[in-house]
N, C-alpha and C positions, 0 to 999 in steps of 0.2 A: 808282884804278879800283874801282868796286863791281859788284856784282852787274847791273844794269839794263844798264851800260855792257858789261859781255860780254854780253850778252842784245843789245843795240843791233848788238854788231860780230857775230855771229852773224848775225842779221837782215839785215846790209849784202853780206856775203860768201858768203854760202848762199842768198840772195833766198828764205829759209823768212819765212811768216808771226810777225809776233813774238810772237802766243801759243804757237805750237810751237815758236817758238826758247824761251822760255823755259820750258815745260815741258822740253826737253832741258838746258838746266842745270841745272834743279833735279833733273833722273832722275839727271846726273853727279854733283851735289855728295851729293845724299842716296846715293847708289853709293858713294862717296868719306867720307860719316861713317859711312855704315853698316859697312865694310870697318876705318878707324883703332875702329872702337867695339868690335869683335869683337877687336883686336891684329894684324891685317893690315898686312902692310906694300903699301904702291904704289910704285911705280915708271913715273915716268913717261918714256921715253924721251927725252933731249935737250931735258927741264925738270929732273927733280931726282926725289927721292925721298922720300917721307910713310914714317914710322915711328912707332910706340910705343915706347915709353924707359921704364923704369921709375926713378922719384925715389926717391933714398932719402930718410930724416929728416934733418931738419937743424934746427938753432935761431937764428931769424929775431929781429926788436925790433921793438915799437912805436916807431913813430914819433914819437907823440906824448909817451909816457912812458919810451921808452927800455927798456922791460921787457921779458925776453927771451921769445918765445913759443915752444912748441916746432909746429914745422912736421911733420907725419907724411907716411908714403911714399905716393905717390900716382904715377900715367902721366902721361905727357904727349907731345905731338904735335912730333915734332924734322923737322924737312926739312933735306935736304942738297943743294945745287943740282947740277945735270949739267953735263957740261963745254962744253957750246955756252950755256947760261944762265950762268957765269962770265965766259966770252968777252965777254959783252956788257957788263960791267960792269969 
C-alpha cells in the first residue's frame, strides 16, 4: 500500500473530496516526521508505537571488498506493533 492508496481509502469511507483527503495525510504524516524529528515518541492506539532509538557505533564491511567500515552513532525510527495489529497477523 502507498500513500495515494490511503488518500483513495479516505476518499471512499469519509466521501471527502480527494484533494482534502489528501491534504489530511500529508498534515498527519508531516505531524508524524515532524514529532520522530524532534525525538517524540507516538503512540498510536490499537496500531503500535513510533520511537527514536539511539544507535550506537558499530563496525560494518564492504561488500564488495570485505573492508571493515566503521559505522558511527546515529537515531533511528523503531515501531513496535500494539496488541490488536499482532492479533492480525
Amino acid at each position: 500500500m502507498i500513500k495515494s492508496d490511503i488518500i483513495d481509502r479516505v476518499t471512499e469511507v469519509s466521501s471527502v473530496p480527494r484533494v482534502k483527503a489528501a491534504v489530511a495525510v500529508d498534515s498527519i504524516f508531516g505531524t508524524m516526521r515532524d514529532a520522530l524529528g524532534a525525538g517524540r515518541r507516538i503512540e498510536l492506539r490499537g496500531f503500535g508505537v513510533f520511537q527514536v532509538r539511539e544507535r550506537k557505533k558499530g563496525v560494518g564491511r564492504n561488500p564488495k571488498t570485505g573492508a571493515p567500515v566503521v559505522i558511527g552513532p546515529g537515531r533511528t525510527v523503531r515501531f513496535k506493533p500494539g496488541k490488536e495489529l499482532k492479533a492480525l497477523t
